[in-house]
Structure formats: C-alpha cells, structure tokens
VEXDREN-2710 file (C-alpha; in Angstrom, 1 decimal):
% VEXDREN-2710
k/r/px/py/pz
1/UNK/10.7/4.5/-12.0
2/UNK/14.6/4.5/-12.5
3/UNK/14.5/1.8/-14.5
4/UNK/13.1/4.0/-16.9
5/UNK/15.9/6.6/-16.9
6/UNK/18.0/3.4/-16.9
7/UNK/16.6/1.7/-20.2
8/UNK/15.5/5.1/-21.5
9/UNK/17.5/8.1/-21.5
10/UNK/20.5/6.0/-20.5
11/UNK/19.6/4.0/-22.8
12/UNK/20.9/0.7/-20.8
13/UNK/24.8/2.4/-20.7
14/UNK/26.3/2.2/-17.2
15/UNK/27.8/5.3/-17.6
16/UNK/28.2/7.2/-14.7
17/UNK/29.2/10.6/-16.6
18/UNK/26.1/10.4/-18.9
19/UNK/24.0/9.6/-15.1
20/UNK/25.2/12.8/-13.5
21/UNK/24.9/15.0/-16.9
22/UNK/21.1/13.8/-17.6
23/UNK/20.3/14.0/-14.1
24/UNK/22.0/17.9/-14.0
25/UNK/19.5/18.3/-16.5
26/UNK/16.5/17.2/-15.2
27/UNK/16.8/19.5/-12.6
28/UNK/15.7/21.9/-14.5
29/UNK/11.9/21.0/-14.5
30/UNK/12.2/20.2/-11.1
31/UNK/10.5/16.9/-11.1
32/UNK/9.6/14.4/-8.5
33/UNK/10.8/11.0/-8.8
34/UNK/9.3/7.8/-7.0
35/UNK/12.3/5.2/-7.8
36/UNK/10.1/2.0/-7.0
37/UNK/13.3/-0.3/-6.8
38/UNK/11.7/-3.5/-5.1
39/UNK/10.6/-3.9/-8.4
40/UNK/13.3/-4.5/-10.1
41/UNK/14.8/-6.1/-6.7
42/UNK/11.7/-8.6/-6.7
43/UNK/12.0/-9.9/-10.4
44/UNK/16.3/-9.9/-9.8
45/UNK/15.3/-11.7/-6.8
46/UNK/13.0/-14.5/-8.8
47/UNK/15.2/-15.1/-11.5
48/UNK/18.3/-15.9/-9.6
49/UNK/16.8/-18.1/-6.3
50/UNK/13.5/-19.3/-8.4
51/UNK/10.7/-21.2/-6.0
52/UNK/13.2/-21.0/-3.1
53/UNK/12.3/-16.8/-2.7
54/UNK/8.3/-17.5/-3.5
55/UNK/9.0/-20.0/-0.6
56/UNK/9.6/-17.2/1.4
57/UNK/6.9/-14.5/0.4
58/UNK/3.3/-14.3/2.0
59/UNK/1.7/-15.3/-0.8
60/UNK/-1.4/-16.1/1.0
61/UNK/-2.4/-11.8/1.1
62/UNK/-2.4/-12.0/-2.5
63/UNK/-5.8/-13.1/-4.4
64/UNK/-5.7/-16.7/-5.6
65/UNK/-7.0/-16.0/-9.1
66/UNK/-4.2/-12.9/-9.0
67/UNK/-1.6/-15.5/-8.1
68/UNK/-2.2/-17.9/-10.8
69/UNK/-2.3/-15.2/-13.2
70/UNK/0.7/-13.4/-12.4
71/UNK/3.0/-17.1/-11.9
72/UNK/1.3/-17.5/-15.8
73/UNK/2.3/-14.7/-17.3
74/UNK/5.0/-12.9/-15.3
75/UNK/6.9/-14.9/-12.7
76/UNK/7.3/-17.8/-15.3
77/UNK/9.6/-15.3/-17.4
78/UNK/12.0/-14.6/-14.2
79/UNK/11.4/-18.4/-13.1
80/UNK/12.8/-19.5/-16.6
81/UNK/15.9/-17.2/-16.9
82/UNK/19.7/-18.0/-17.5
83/UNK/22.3/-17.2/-16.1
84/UNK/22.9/-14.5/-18.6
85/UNK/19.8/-13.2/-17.8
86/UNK/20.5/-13.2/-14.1
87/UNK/23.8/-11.3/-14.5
88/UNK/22.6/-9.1/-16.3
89/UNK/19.2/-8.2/-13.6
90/UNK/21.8/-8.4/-11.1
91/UNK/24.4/-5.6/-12.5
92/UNK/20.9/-3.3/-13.1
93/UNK/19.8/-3.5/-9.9
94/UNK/22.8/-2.7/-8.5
95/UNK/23.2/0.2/-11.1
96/UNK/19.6/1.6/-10.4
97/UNK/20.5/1.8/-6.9
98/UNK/23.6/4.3/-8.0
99/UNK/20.7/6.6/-10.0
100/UNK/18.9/6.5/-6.7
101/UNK/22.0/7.6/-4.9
102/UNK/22.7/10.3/-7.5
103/UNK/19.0/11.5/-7.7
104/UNK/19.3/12.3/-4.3
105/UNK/22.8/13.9/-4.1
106/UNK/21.3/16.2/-6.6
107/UNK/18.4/17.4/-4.6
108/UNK/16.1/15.8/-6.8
109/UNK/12.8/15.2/-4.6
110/UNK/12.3/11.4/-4.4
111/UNK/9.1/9.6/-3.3
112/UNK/8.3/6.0/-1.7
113/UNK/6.4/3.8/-3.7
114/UNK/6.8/0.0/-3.8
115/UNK/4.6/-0.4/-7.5
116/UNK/3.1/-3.3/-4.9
117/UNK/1.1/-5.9/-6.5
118/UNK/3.1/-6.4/-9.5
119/UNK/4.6/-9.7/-9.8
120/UNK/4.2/-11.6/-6.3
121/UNK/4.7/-8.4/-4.7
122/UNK/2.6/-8.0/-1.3
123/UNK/0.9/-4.5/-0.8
124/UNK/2.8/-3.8/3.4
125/UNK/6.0/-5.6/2.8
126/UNK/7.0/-4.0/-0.3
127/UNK/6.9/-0.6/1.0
128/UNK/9.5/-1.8/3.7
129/UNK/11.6/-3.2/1.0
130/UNK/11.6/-0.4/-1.1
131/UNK/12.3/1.8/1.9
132/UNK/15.4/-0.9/2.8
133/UNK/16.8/0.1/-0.6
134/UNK/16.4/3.4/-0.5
135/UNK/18.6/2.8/2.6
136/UNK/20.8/0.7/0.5
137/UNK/21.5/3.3/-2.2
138/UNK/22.8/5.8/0.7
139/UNK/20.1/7.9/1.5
140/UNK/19.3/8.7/5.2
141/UNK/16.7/7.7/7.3
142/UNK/14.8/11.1/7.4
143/UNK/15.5/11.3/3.6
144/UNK/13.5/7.8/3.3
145/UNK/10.7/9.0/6.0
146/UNK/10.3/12.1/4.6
147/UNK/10.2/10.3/0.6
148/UNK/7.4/8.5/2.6
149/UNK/5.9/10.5/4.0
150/UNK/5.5/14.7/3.8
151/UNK/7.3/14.4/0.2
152/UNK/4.1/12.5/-0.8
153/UNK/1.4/14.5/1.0
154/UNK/2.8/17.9/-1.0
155/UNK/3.3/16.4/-4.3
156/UNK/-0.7/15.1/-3.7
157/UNK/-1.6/18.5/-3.1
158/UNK/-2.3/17.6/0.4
159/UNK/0.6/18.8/2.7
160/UNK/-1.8/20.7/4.6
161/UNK/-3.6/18.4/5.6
162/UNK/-0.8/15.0/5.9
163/UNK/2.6/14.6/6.0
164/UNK/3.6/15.6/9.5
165/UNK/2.6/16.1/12.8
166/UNK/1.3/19.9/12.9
167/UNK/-1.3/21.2/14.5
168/UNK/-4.2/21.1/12.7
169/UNK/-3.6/18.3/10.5
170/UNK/-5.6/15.2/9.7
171/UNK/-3.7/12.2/12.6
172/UNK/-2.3/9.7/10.9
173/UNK/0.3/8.2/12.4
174/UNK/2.8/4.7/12.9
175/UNK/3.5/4.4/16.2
176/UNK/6.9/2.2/17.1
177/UNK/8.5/1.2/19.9
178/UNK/12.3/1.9/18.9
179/UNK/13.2/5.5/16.9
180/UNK/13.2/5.1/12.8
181/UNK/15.6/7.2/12.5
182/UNK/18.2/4.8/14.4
183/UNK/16.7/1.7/13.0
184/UNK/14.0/1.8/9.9
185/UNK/12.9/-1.5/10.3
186/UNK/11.3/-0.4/13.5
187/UNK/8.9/0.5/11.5
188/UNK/7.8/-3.1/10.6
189/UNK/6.5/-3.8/14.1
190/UNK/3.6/-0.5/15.3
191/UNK/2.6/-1.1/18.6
192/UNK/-0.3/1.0/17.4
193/UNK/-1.6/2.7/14.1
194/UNK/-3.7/5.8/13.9
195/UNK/-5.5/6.4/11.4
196/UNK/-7.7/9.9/10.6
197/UNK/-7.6/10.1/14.2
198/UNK/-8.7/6.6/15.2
199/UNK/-6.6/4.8/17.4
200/UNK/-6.2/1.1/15.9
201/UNK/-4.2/-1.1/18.8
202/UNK/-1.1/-3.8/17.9
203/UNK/-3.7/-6.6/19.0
204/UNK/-6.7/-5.3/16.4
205/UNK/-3.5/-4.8/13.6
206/UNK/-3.0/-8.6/14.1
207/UNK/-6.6/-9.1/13.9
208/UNK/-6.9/-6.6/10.4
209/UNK/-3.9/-8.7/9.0
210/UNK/-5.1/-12.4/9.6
211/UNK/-8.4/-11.0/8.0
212/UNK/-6.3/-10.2/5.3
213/UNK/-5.3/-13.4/4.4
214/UNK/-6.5/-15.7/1.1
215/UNK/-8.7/-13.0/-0.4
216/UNK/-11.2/-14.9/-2.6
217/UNK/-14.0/-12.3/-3.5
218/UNK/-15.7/-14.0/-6.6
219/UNK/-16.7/-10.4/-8.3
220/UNK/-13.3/-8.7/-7.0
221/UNK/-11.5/-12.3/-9.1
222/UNK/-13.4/-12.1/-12.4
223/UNK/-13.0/-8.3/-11.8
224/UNK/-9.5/-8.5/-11.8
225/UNK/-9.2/-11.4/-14.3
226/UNK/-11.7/-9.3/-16.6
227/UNK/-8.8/-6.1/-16.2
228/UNK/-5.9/-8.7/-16.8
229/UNK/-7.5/-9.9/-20.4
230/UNK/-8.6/-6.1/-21.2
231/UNK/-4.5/-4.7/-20.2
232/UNK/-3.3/-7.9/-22.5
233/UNK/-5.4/-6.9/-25.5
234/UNK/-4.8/-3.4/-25.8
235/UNK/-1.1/-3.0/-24.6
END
C-alpha cells in the first residue's frame, strides 16, 4: 500500500526529494506494488462529508452483521474526526497520489487492488474507484488496465494462462460497449461478462447483482464476527 511507504520509509515527510531517492532505490529489488488508494480515499472521504457519503454507498451488498461491526469499530473513528484530522487525511491523500505518480514514472510495476471490504468499502465499486485514482494520479489508461489486469496474472504466476487475450488462454473477459482506453468508466457498465469461457449476459449480471444484495448467511455472520473478535485479540 502507499500509505505504507508514506507513514513508513517517508516516515509522514512530504518530501518530494526523499519520494524520488527511496523510490530510485527500490528499484533495485524490482518489486511490485499494488497502491490500494480507495482506501485512504474512502476513510478521507468519511471523515470530511460524515453520513452524507454512507448515504451514497450501496451498503445493502455488505453483510448486516459486517456493517454493524465495521460503523462500531472503524467508521465511528473517521465519523468523529476534526477538522484537524480532516486536513490532515486530505493533504495524504493527495500526497499518496504523487507516490502513485512517481512509482509509475519510475517503471515500478504497479497492481489494482481496491483492499475492498475494509471500512464500508463494496467488493465491484472499489475496484472502479481505485482504478479512477490511478487515473487521477496520471497514469494512462493501458497503464491502469494492464495494473488490472496482465500485471496481476504474471505476478500470480499465471500469465499463461490470464491476463490477455492470446490464444490458448483461459476466456475471461469484460465486455463494453464504448473503448476503455478512451473512457475507463466504460468499464462500469459490461454488456456481457465471460467468465472461464462462459458467456454471462448484461440481463443475468443484473440478475447475479440483485442476488447479491443484504447478504445474511447466519454461519457466514458468526463466521465473520468469530474472525473480527479473534483479529481484535491478537493484533
């Protein structure tokens, strides 16, 4: 996460000398970073528009058990914060987004990934937000897609097999009406999905998302509330 070269090597300076010598050393090891800013973005968010941005999320994809454990123990902090506070979330998040802009001037290989369910963040929605800020930072569209996409599939070990359309791969594909390269948020609407080769239709996507909705399993709710007290105790 950038947040953690932020608050760690950085050590919270926003220090744009110290940013491009760290990062002209961490090329060296040749890593892979997945910058998960709708994090940050999402809690910056909370604490400076409160209930009015839960207003606006859709909370109803999110386990009800989940929800009332998260607003207990997570949102409340951002809920409750000063003005201070807000500033302050307000002039990281805009620095993180100059790491992510630096990262990839550098060549450094970045990854999507949203860190979805933290907070009141919805698995879907997330991943377009994070790809939005990715956007935001300065990156390119095909640097964004291919974060998302044959970036992952070769750091999993799997670029034979995902990643991009080849011959021979494993179909799994978006498919959009307008080019995401012009327009990301194209993206947002498929007009089909395949998945491993299985051709899932806009009308059964609207049918797999309304199914979606107020998840209540009783064994996946203790499960999760079982995992929330277990993470609380030993962190």
């Amino acid at each position: 996460h950038v947040e953690d070269i932020f608050q760690g090597p950085l050590n919270y300076e926003f220090d744009r000398e110290l940013l491009v010598g760290w990062i002209t050393d961490l090329k060296a090891i040749d890593p892979v970073v997945t910058p998960t800013l709708a994090t940050f973005d999402h809690l910056t968010l909370l604490s400076e528009q409160k209930d009015a941005f839960i207003a606006d999320l859709p909370l109803e994809t999110l386990n009800p058990l989940y929800r009332t454990i998260n607003r207990e123990f997570e949102v409340s902090r951002w809920l409750a914060a000063g003005e201070e506070q807000i500033q302050w979330n307000k002039a990281e998040a805009a620095h993180l987004l100059e790491i992510v802009r630096e990262l990839d001037m550098q060549g450094i290989k970045l990854l999507v990934g949203s860190d979805a369910g933290t907070l009141y963040m919805p698995p879907g929605p997330s991943t377009h937000r994070e790809m939005a800020l990715m956007t935001q930072a300065g990156l390119s569209a095909i640097t964004v897609l291919q974060a998302a996409t044959i970036n992952a599939a070769e750091t999993l070990g799997k670029g034979s097999q995902y990643g991009s359309v080849e011959v021979g791969k494993i179909a799994d594909l978006v498919v959009v009406a307008e080019n995401p390269l012009d327009d990301l948020t194209a993206l947002r609407q498929p007009q089909a999905v395949i998945k491993a080769g299985q051709w899932i239709s806009a009308t059964e996507l609207a049918r797999l998302r309304e199914s979606g909705k107020n998840p209540s399993n009783l064994y996946i709710s203790l499960g999760r509330l079982l995992e929330d007290l277990l993470v609380r105790a030993f962190s």
